[in-house]
C-alpha positions as CSV (number, residue, x, y, z in Angstrom):
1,X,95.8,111.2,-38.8
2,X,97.9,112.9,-36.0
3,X,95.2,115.6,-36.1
4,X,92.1,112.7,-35.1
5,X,90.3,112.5,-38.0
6,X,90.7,109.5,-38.7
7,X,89.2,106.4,-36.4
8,X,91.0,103.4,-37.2
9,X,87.9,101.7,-35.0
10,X,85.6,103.4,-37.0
11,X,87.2,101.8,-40.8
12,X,85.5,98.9,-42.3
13,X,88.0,98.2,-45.2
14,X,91.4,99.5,-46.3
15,X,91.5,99.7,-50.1
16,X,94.8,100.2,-50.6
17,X,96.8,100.4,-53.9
18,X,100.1,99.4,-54.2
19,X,102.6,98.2,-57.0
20,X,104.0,95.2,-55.5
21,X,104.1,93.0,-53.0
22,X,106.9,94.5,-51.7
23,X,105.5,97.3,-50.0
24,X,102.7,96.0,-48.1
25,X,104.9,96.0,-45.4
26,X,106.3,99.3,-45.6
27,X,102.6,100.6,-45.8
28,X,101.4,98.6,-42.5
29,X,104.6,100.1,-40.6
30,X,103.7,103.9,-42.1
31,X,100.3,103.7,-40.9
32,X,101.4,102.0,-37.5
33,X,104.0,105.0,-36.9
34,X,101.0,107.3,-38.4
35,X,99.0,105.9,-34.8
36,X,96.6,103.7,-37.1
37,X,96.6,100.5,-37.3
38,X,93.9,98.8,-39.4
39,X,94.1,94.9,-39.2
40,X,95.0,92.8,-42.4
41,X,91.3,91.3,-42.5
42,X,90.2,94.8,-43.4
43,X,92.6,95.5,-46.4
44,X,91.0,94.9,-49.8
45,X,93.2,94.5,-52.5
46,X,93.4,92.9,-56.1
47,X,97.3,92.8,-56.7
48,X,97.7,89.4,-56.4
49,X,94.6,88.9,-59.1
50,X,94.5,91.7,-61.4
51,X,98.3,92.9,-61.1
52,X,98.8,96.4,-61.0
53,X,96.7,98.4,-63.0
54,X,98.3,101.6,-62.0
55,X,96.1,104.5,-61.9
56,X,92.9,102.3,-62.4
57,X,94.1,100.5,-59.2
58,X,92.0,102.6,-56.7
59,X,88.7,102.3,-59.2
60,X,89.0,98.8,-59.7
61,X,89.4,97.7,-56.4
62,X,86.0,100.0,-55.1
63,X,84.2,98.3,-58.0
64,X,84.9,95.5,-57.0
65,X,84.4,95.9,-53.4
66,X,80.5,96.9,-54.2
67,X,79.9,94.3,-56.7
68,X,81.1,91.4,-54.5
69,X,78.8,92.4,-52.0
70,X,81.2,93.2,-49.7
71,X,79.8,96.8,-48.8
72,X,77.2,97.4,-46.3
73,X,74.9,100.9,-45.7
74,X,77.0,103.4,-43.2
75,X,80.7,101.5,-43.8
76,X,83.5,103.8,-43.8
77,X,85.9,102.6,-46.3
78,X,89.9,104.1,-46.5
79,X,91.3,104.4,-49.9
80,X,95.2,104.9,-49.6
81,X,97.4,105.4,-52.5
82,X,100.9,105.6,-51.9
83,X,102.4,107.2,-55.2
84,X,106.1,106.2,-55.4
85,X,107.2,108.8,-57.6
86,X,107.0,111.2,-55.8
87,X,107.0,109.7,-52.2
88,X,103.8,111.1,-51.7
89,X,100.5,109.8,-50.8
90,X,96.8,110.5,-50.9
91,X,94.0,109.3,-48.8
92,X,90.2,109.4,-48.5
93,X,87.7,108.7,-46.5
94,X,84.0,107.4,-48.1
95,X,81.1,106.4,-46.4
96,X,78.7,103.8,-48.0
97,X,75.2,105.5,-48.8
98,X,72.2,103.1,-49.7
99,X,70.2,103.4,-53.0
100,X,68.6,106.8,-53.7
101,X,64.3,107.3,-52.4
102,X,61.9,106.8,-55.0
């Protein structure tokens, strides 16, 4: 993120996994001190419906993103997945692609 290669003006939604509500917070400030700040009306999550379904988490929540009908042609959509563990974390970047030509 330091590098540029990531637009925060440029994200539609924030799926983010995390274990518990209590480090939504602590995710908000890393990406702030990161230089991105994405606001709360893009974060998509499903803790406070499905729980935490650990590894699943990231899966889920895109699944459930496209099947709402939330998803448009040409979003960019963040997936962030803070791994506590191992106080490491993984991100990536997708763009939304309409159905294949016939």
């Amino acid at each position: 993120m330091k590098e540029g290669r990531v637009d925060p003006d440029a994200i539609d939604w924030m799926v983010c996994h995390y274990s518990s509500h209590f480090f939504k917070e602590e995710i908000f400030r890393l990406l702030e001190h990161g230089g991105v700040t994405i606001p709360e009306e893009k974060w998509f999550t499903n803790l406070y419906t499905k729980g935490n379904t650990a590894s699943a988490s990231i899966y889920i929540m895109l699944e459930e993103l496209l099947n709402e009908g939330h998803l448009t042609e040409g979003q960019h959509v963040l997936c962030v997945v803070p791994e506590s563990g191992r106080f490491q974390t993984s991100i990536m970047m997708l763009t939304v692609v309409g159905p294949p030509s016939e």
